[in-house]
KEVO-622575 format. One record per residue (C-alpha): z, y, x; residue number from 1. Coordinates in nm, 3 decimals, always signed. Last residue first. Example, Ala and Ser with C-alpha at 12.3 -4.5 7.8 and 13.67 -1.06 7.14 Angstrom:
2
{w=+0.714; v=-0.106; u=+1.367; resi=2}
{w=+0.780; v=-0.450; u=+1.230; resi=1}
# end
This chain:
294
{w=+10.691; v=+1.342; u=+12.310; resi=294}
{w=+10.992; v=+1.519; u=+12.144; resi=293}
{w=+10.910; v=+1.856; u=+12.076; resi=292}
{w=+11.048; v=+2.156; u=+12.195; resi=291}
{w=+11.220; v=+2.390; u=+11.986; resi=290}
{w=+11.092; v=+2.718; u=+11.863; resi=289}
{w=+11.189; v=+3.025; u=+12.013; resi=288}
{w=+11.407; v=+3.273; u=+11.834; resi=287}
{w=+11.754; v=+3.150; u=+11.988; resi=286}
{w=+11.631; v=+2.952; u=+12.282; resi=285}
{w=+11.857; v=+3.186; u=+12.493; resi=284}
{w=+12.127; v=+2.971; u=+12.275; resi=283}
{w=+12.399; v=+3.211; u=+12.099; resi=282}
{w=+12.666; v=+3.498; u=+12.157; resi=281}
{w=+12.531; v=+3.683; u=+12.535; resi=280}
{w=+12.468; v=+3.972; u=+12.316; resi=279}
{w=+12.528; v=+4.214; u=+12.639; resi=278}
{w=+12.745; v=+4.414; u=+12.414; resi=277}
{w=+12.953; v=+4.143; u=+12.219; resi=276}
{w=+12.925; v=+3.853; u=+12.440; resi=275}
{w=+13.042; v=+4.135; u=+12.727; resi=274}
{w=+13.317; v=+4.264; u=+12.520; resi=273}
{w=+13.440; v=+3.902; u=+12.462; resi=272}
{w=+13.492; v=+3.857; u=+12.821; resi=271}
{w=+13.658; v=+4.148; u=+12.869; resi=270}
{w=+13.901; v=+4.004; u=+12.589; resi=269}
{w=+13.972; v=+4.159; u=+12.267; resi=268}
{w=+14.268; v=+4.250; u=+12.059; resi=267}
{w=+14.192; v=+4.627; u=+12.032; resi=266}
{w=+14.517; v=+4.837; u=+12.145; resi=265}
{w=+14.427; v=+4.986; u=+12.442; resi=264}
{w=+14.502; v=+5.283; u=+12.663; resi=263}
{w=+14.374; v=+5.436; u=+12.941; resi=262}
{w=+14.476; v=+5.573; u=+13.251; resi=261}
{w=+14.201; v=+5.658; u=+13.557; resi=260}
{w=+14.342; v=+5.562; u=+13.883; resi=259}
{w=+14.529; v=+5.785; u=+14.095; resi=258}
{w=+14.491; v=+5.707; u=+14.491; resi=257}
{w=+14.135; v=+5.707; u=+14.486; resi=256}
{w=+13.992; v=+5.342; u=+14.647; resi=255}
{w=+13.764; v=+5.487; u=+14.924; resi=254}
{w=+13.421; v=+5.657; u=+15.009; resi=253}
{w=+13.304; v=+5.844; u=+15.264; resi=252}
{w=+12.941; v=+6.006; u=+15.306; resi=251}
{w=+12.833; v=+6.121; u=+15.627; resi=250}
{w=+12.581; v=+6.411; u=+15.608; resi=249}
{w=+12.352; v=+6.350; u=+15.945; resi=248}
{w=+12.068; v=+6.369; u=+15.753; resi=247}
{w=+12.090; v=+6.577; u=+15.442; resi=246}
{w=+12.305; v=+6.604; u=+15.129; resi=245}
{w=+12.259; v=+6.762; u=+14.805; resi=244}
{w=+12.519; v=+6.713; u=+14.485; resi=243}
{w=+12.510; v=+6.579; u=+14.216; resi=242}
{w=+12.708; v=+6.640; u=+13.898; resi=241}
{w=+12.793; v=+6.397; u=+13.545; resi=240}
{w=+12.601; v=+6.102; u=+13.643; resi=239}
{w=+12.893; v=+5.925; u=+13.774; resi=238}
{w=+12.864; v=+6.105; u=+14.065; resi=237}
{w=+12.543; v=+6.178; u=+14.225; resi=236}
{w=+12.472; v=+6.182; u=+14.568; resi=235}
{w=+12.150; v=+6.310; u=+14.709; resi=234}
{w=+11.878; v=+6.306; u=+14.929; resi=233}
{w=+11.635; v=+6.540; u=+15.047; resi=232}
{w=+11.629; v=+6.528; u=+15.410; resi=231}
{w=+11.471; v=+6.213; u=+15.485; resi=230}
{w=+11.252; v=+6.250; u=+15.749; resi=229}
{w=+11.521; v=+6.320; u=+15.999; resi=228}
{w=+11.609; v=+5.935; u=+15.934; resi=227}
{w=+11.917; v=+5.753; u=+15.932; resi=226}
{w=+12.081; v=+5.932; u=+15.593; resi=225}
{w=+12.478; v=+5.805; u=+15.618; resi=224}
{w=+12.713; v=+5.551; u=+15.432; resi=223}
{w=+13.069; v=+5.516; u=+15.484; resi=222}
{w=+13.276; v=+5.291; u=+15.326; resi=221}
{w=+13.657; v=+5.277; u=+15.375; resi=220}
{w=+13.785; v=+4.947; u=+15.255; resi=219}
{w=+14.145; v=+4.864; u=+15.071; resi=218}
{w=+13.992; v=+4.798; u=+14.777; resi=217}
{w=+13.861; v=+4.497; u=+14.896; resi=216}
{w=+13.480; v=+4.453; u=+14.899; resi=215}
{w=+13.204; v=+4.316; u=+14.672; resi=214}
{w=+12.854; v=+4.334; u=+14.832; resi=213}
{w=+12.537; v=+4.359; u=+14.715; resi=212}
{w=+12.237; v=+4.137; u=+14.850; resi=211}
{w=+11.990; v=+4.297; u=+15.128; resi=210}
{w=+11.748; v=+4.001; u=+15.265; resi=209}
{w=+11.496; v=+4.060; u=+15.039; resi=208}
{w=+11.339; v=+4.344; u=+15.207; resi=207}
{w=+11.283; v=+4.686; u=+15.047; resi=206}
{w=+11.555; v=+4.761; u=+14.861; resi=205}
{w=+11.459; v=+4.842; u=+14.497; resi=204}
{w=+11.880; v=+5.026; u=+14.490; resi=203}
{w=+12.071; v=+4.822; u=+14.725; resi=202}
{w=+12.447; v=+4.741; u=+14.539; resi=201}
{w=+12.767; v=+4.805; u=+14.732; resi=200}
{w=+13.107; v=+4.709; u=+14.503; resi=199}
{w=+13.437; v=+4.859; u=+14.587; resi=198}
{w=+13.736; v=+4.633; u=+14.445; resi=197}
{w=+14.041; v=+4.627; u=+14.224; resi=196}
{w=+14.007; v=+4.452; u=+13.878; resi=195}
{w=+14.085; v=+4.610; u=+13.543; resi=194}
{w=+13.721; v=+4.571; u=+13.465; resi=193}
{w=+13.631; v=+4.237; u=+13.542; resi=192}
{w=+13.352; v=+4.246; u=+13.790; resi=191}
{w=+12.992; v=+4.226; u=+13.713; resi=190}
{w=+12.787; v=+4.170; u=+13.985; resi=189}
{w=+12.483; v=+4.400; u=+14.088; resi=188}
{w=+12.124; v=+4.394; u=+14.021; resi=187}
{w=+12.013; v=+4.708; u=+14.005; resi=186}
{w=+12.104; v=+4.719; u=+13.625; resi=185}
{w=+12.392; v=+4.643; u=+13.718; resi=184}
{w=+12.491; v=+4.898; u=+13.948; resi=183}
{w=+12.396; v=+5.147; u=+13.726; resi=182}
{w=+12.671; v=+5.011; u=+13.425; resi=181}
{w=+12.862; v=+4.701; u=+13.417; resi=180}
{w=+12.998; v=+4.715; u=+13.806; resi=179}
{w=+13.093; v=+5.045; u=+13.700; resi=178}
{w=+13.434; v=+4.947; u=+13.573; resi=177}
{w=+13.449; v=+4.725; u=+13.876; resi=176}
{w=+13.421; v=+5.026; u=+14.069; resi=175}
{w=+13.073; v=+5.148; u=+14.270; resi=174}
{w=+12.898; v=+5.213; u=+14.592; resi=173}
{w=+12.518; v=+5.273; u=+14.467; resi=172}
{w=+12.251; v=+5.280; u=+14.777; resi=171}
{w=+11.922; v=+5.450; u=+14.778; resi=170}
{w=+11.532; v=+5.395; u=+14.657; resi=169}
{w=+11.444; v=+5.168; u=+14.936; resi=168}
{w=+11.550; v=+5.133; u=+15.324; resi=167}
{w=+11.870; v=+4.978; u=+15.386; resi=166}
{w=+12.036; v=+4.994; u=+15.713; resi=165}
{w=+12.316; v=+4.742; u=+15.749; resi=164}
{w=+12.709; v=+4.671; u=+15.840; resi=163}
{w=+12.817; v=+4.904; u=+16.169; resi=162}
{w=+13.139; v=+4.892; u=+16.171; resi=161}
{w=+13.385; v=+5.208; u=+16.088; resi=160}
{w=+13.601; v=+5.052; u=+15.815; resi=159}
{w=+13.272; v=+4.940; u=+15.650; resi=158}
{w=+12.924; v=+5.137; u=+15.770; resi=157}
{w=+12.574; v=+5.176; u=+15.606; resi=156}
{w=+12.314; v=+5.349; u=+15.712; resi=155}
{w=+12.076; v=+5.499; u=+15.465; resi=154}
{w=+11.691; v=+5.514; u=+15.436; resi=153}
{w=+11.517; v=+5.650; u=+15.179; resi=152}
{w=+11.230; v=+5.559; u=+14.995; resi=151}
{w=+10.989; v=+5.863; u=+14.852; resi=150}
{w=+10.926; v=+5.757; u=+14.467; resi=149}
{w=+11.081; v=+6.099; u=+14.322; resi=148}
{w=+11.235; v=+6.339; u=+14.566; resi=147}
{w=+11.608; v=+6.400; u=+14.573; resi=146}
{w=+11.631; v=+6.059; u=+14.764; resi=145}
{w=+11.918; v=+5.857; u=+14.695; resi=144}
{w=+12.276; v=+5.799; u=+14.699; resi=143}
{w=+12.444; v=+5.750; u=+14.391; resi=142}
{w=+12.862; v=+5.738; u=+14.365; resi=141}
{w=+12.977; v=+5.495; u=+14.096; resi=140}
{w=+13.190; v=+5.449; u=+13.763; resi=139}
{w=+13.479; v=+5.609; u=+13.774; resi=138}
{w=+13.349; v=+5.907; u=+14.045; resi=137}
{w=+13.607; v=+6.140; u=+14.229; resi=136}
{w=+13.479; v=+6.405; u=+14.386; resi=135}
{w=+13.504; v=+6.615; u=+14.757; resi=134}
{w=+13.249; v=+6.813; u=+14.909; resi=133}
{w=+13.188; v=+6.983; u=+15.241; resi=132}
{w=+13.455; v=+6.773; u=+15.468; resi=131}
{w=+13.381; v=+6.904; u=+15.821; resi=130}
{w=+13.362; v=+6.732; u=+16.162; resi=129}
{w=+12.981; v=+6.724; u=+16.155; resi=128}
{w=+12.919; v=+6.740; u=+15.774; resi=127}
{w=+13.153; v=+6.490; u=+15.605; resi=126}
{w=+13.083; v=+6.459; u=+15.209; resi=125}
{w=+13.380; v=+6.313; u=+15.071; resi=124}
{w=+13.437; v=+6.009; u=+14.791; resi=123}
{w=+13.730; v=+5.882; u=+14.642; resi=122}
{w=+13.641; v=+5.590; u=+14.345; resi=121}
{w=+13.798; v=+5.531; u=+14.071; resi=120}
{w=+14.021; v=+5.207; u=+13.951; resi=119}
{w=+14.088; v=+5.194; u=+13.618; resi=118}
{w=+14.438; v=+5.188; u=+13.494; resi=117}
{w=+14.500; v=+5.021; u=+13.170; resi=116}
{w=+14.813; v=+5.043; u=+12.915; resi=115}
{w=+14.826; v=+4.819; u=+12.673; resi=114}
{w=+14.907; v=+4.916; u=+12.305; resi=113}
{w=+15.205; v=+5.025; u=+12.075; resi=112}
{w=+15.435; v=+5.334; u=+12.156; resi=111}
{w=+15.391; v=+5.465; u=+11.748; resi=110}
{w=+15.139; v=+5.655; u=+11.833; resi=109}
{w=+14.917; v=+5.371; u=+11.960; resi=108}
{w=+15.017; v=+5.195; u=+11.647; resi=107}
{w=+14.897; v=+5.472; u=+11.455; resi=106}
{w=+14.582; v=+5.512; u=+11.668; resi=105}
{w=+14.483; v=+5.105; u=+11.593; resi=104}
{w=+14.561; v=+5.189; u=+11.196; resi=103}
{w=+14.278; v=+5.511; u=+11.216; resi=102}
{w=+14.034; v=+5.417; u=+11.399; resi=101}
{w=+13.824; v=+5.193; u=+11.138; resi=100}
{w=+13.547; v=+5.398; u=+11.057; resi=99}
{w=+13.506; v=+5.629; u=+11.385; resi=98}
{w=+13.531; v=+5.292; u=+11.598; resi=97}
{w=+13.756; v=+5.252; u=+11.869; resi=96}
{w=+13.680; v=+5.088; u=+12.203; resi=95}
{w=+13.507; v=+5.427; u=+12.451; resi=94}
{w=+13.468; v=+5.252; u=+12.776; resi=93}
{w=+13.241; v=+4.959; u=+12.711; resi=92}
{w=+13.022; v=+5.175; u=+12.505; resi=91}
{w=+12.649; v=+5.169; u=+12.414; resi=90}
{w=+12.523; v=+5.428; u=+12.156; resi=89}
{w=+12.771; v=+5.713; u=+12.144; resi=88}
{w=+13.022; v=+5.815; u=+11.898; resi=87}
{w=+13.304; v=+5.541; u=+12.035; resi=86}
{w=+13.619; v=+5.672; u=+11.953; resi=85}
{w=+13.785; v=+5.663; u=+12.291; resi=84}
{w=+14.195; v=+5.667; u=+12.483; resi=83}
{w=+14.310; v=+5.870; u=+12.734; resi=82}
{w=+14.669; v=+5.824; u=+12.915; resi=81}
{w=+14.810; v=+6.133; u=+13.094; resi=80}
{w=+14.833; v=+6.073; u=+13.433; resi=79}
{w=+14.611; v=+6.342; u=+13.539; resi=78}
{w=+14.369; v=+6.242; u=+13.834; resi=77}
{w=+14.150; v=+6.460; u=+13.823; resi=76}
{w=+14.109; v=+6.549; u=+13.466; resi=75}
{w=+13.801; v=+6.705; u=+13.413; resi=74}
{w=+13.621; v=+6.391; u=+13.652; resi=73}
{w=+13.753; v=+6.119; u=+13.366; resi=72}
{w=+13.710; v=+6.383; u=+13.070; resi=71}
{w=+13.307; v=+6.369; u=+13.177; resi=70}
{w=+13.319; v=+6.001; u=+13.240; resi=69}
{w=+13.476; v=+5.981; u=+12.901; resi=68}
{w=+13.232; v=+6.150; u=+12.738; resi=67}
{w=+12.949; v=+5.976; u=+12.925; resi=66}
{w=+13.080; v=+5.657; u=+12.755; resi=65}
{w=+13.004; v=+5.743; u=+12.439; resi=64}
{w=+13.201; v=+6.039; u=+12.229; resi=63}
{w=+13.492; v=+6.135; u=+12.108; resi=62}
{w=+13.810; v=+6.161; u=+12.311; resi=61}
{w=+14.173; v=+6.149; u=+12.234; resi=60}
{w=+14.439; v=+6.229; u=+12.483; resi=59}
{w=+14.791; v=+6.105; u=+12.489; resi=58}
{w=+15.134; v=+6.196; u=+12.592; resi=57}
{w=+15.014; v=+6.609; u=+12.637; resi=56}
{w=+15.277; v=+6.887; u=+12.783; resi=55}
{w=+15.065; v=+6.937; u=+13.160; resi=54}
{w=+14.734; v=+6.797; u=+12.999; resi=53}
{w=+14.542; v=+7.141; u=+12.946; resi=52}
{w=+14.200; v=+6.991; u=+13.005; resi=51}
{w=+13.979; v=+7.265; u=+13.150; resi=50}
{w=+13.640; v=+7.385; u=+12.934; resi=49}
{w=+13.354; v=+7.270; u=+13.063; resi=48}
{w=+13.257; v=+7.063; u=+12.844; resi=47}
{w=+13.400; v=+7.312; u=+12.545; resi=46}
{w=+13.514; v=+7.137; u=+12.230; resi=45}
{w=+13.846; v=+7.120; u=+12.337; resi=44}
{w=+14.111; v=+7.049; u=+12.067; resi=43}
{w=+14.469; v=+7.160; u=+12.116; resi=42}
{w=+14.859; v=+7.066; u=+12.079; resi=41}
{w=+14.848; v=+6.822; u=+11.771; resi=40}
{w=+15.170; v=+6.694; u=+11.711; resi=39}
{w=+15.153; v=+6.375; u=+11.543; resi=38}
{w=+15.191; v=+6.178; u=+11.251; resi=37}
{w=+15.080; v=+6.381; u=+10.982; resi=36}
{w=+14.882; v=+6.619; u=+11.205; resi=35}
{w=+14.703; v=+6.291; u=+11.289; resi=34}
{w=+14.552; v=+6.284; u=+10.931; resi=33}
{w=+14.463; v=+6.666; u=+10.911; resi=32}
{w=+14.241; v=+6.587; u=+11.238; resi=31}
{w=+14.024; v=+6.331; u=+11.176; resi=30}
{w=+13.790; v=+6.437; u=+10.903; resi=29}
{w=+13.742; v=+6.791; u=+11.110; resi=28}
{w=+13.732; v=+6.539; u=+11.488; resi=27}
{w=+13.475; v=+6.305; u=+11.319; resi=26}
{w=+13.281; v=+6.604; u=+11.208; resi=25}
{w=+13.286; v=+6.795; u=+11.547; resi=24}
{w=+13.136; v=+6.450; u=+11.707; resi=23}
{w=+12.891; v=+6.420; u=+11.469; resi=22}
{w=+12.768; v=+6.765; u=+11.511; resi=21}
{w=+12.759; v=+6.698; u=+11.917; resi=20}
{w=+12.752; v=+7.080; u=+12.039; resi=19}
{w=+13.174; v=+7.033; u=+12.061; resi=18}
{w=+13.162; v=+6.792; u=+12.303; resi=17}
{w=+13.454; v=+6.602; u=+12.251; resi=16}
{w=+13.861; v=+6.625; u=+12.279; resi=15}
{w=+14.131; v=+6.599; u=+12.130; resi=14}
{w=+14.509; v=+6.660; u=+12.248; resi=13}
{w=+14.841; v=+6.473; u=+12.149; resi=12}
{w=+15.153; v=+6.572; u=+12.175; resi=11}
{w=+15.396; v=+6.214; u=+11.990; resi=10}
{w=+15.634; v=+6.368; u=+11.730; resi=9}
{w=+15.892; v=+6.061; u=+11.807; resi=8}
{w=+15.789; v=+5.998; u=+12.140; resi=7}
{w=+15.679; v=+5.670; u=+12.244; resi=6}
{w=+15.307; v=+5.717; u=+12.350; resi=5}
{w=+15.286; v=+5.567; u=+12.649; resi=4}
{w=+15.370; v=+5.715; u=+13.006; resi=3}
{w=+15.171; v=+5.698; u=+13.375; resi=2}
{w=+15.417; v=+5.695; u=+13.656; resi=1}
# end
C-alpha cells in the first residue's frame, strides 16, 4: 500500500540528472529550504545510479518528462510516491514549477495532496519457450524496424487470438499516460490519465484499414515479427533502452501489477492540462481573419 507524506520529519530523496546545470542549481537553491522541513536522506545525481527508496516517504525529481520515465524504470515498482519540478520543455508528468514549488511541496510534506497511480505496462521478450527480457514501460513499448525506412511487419495477437498483421513502420502498445505522448503523435486517442487500459496504435501503417485500439486492462497482447526478412527490429521502452528482437521473438505485454505512484497537489483538471499544453484555449480561427458576409 502506497503511503503519503504524513510523518512528522517527512525522508525525502532528490533526484535529477546531475550533468543538467539547471537541474543541479534548482536542487543547491532547493535543498537548504527542505532541510527545514524535512529530512533529507540523499540526492542522486547519477542516471544510473540505484534509487535507495527502502527508508524514503517521498521522492523529488527534476527534470522533463524523460526524468521521470527514467526514475519510473529505476524504481521498479517501488511504492514510494514521486512527485516533478518540471525543468524540461513539455511536461504532463513533471506539474511543479521551479519558481513557485515551494508552498505546493510544503503541503505535500505536511500529508496534503492526491495520490495517483499510473498504470505501466509489463512487457517480456519470449524466444521459443524462453523469456529473454523483461521491462516495465510507463508510457509505451516500440516495436519497429532497427533499420531506417525498411517497413516491418508484425503480428498481432489479444488473449491468444489472432487480431491483425500490420505492415508499416511498427506497432506502439501503450498506457493512458502514454496515450499523450508517441502514440499520439501516430495518431492515437488520448485517454485520461489515471484511467486503466492498453492502447495499440499502427505506426505509418500501410493500408487504411488499421485504426488503434483501446483495450481492457485485463488483456494480454502479444505481438510477433511475421517475416524472415525482417530481422532487425526492435522494442524500445519508453525511450529510455531498446532492445533487439528478431523473427519469431514473441513480445508480451500486460497491465504491471505495481503502478507508478505519484503525487499531486496542483488544482487542475486533465482536461485543463490538455487546454494548457496542447493550446486547445481559443477559436482555431484565432489568427485568421474572419469571413465576410456576402
Amino acid at each position: 500500500m502506497a503511503r503519503r507524506v504524513k510523518r512528522s520529519n517527512p525522508r525525502v530523496l532528490l533526484v535529477g540528472d546531475g550533468k543538467n546545470r539547471r537541474v543541479r542549481r534548482a536542487i543547491a537553491e532547493l535543498t537548504p529550504w527542505l532541510a527545514e522541513r524535512a529530512r533529507v536522506v540523499g540526492t542522486i545525481l547519477g542516471q544510473n545510479e540505484p534509487l535507495p527508496t527502502r527508508d524514503v516517504d517521498l521522492v523529488v525529481l527534476f527534470g522533463g518528462d524523460g526524468a521521470i520515465l527514467a526514475a519510473a524504470h529505476r524504481m521498479r515498482g517501488k511504492h514510494v510516491p514521486c512527485v516533478g519540478v518540471r525543468l524540461g520543455h513539455f511536461g504532463f508528468l513533471a506539474e511543479l514549477e521551479p519558481e513557485t514549488c515551494k508552498a505546493p511541496l510544503e503541503r505535500l510534506l505536511a500529508g496534503e495532496g492526491r495520490l495517483v497511480e499510473r498504470m505501466m505496462l509489463d512487457v517480456e521478450i519470449v524466444r521459443g519457450s524462453r523469456v529473454i527480457a523483461r521491462e516495465l514501460a510507463l508510457n509505451e513499448a516500440v516495436i519497429q524496424a532497427r533499420t531506417v525506412s525498411r517497413m516491418v511487419a508484425v503480428d498481432l495477437d489479444i488473449d491468444g487470438e489472432s487480431v491483425a498483421t500490420y505492415r508499416g513502420d511498427g506497432l506502439i502498445v501503450s498506457t493512458p499516460t502514454g496515450s499523450t505522448a508517441h502514440s499520439l503523435a501516430a495518431g492515437g486517442p488520448i485517454v485520461e490519465a489515471d484511467s486503466r487500459a492498453i492502447l495499440v496504435t499502427p505506426l505509418a501503417s500501410h493500408t487504411l484499414a488499421s485504426r488503434p485500439l483501446v483495450l481492457a486492462p485485463t488483456r494480454r497482447v502479444g505481438v510477433r515479427i511475421a517475416s524472415d526478412r525482417n530481422r532487425l527490429a526492435a522494442v524500445s521502452f519508453d525511450g529510455q533502452r531498446t532492445l533487439p528482437i528478431k523473427s519469431g521473438d514473441h513480445v508480451v505485454l500486460r497491465a504491471a501489477a505495481e503502478p507508478f505512484r505519484m503525487l499531486s497537489i496542483v488544482d487542475r483538471s486533465f482536461f485543463a492540462t490538455l487546454r494548457t499544453k496542447f493550446q486547445w484555449s481559443g477559436s482555431v480561427l484565432q489568427g485568421a481573419a474572419a469571413p465576410r458576409a456576402s
